[in-house]
C-alpha positions as semicolon CSV with decimal commas, in nm:
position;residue;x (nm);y (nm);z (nm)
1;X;-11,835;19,082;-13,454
2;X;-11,562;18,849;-13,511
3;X;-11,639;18,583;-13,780
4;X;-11,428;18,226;-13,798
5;X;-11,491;18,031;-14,111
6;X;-11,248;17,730;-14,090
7;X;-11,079;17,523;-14,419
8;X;-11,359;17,411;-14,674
9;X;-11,635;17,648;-14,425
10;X;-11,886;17,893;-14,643
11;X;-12,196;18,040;-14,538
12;X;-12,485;17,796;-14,618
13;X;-12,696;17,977;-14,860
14;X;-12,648;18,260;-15,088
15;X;-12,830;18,543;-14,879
16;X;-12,889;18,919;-14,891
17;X;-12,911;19,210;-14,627
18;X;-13,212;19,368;-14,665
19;X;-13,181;19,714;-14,481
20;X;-12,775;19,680;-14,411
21;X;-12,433;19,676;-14,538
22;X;-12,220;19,403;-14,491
23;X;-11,831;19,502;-14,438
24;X;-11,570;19,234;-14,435
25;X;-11,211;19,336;-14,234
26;X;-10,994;19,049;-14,313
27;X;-10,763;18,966;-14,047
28;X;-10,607;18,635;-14,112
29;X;-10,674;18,399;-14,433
30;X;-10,852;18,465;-14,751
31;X;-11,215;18,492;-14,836
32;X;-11,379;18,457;-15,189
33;X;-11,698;18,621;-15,173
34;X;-11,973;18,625;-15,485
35;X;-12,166;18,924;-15,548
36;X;-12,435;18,932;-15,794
37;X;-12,250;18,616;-15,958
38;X;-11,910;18,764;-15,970
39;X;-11,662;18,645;-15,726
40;X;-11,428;18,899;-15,503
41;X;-11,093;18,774;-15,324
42;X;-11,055;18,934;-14,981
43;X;-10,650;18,881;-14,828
44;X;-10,554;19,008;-14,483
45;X;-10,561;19,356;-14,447
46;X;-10,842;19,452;-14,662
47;X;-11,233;19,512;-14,670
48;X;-11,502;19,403;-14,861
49;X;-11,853;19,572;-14,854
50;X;-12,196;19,400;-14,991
51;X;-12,402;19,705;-15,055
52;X;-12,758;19,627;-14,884
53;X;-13,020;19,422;-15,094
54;X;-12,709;19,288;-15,305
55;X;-12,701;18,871;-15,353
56;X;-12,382;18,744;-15,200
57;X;-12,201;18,380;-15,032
58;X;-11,885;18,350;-14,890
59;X;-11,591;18,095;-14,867
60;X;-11,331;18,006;-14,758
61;X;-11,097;17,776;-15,004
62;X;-10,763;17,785;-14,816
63;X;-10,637;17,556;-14,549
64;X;-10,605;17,789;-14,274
65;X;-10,917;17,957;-14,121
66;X;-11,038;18,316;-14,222
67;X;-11,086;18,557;-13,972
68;X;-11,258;18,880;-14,059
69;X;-11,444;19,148;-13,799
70;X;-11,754;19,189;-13,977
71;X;-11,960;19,527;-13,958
72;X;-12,325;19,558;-13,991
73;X;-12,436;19,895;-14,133
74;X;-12,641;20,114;-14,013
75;X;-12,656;19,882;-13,673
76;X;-13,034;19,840;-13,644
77;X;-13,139;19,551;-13,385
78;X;-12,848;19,312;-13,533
79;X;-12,824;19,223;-13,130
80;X;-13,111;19,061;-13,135
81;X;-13,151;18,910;-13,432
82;X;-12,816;18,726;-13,367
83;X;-12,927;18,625;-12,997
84;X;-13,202;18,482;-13,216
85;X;-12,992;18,290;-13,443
86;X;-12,732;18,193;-13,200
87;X;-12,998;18,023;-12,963
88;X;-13,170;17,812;-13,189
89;X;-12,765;17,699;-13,285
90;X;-12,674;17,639;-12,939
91;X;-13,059;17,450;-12,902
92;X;-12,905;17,194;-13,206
93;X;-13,212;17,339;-13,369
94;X;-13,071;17,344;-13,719
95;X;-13,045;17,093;-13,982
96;X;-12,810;16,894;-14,159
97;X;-12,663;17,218;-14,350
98;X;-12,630;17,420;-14,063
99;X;-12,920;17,605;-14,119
100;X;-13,123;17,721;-13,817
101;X;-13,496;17,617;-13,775
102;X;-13,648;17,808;-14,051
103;X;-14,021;17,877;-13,951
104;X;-13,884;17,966;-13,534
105;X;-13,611;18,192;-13,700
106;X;-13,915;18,363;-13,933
107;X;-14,123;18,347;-13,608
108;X;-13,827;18,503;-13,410
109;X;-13,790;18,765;-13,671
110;X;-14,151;18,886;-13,709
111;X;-14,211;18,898;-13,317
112;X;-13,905;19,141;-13,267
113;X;-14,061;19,313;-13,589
114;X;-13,652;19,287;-13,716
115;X;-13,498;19,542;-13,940
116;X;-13,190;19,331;-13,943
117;X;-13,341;19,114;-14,203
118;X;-13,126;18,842;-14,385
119;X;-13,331;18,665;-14,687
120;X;-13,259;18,391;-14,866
121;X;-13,199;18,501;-15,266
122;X;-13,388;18,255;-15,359
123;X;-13,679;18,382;-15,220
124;X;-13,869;18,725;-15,320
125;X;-13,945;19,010;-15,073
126;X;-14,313;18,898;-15,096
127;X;-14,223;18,578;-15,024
128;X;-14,030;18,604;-14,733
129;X;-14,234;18,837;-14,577
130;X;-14,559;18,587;-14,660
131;X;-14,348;18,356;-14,442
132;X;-14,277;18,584;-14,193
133;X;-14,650;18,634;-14,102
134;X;-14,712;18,258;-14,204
135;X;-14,504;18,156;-13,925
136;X;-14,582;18,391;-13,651
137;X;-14,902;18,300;-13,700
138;X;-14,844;17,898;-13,649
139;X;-14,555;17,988;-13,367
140;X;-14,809;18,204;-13,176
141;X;-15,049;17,894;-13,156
142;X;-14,751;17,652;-13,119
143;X;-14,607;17,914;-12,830
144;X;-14,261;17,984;-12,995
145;X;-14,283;18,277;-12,813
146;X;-14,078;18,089;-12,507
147;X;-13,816;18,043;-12,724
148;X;-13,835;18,441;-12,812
149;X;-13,812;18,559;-12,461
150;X;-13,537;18,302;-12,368
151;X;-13,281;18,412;-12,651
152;X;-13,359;18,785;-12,589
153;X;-13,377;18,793;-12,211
């Protein structure tokens, strides 16, 4: 998928992939990337790979946008997850931040039983997955599930 980050733009929290590989194709601008605390300049024309589970954030410090095509590996349900993401964006359903509506995306996640996972680093496998079932549990009562079935089709 292409990826736009414009001048000043990073990714709001530092995250990792729990079952995939992130890959990074830089096609215009410059992206600084931490991994596991250590930062990593990307410049057009090369690639930069998060190894699943690994702790990362990305920026972007110049004053032109960064472009990259980024590659989710292996594939899994990324789709879906995304149409997930994407709908609760396009709802406004996110907060000052940027960050979507944590306990519909956790909902979201745990009723397409995702592989695609993206945690917080904050948070510990336990944890997350506590939420997980924490919030499908409320959104089944509060009938998320609408919201499911109109961002997946």
């Amino acid at each position: 998928m292409e990826w736009t980050v414009h001048p000043g733009g990073y990714v709001p929290f530092e995250h990792v992939h729990v079952n995939q590989d992130e890959i990074f194709h830089i096609q215009q601008g410059e992206m600084r990337v931490k991994v596991k605390g250590i930062t990593q300049i990307g410049k057009v024309g090369e690639t930069l790979t998060v190894p699943r589970g690994t702790r990362h954030i990305a920026f972007n410090d110049k004053e032109e946008p960064l472009v990259c095509i980024v590659e989710y590996k292996p594939g899994l349900d990324h789709y879906k997850t995304m149409q997930c993401f994407a709908g609760l964006t396009l709802d406004c359903d996110y907060d000052q931040r940027g960050l979507v509506n944590v306990s519909k995306i956790m909902f979201m996640l745990r009723k397409g039983n995702a592989l695609s996972l993206t945690r917080p680093a904050f948070a510990p496998d336990w944890l997350f997955q506590l939420g997980m079932h924490t919030f499908f549990a409320i959104g089944s009562v509060l009938k998320w599930e609408t919201y499911y079935k109109k961002y997946t089709g």
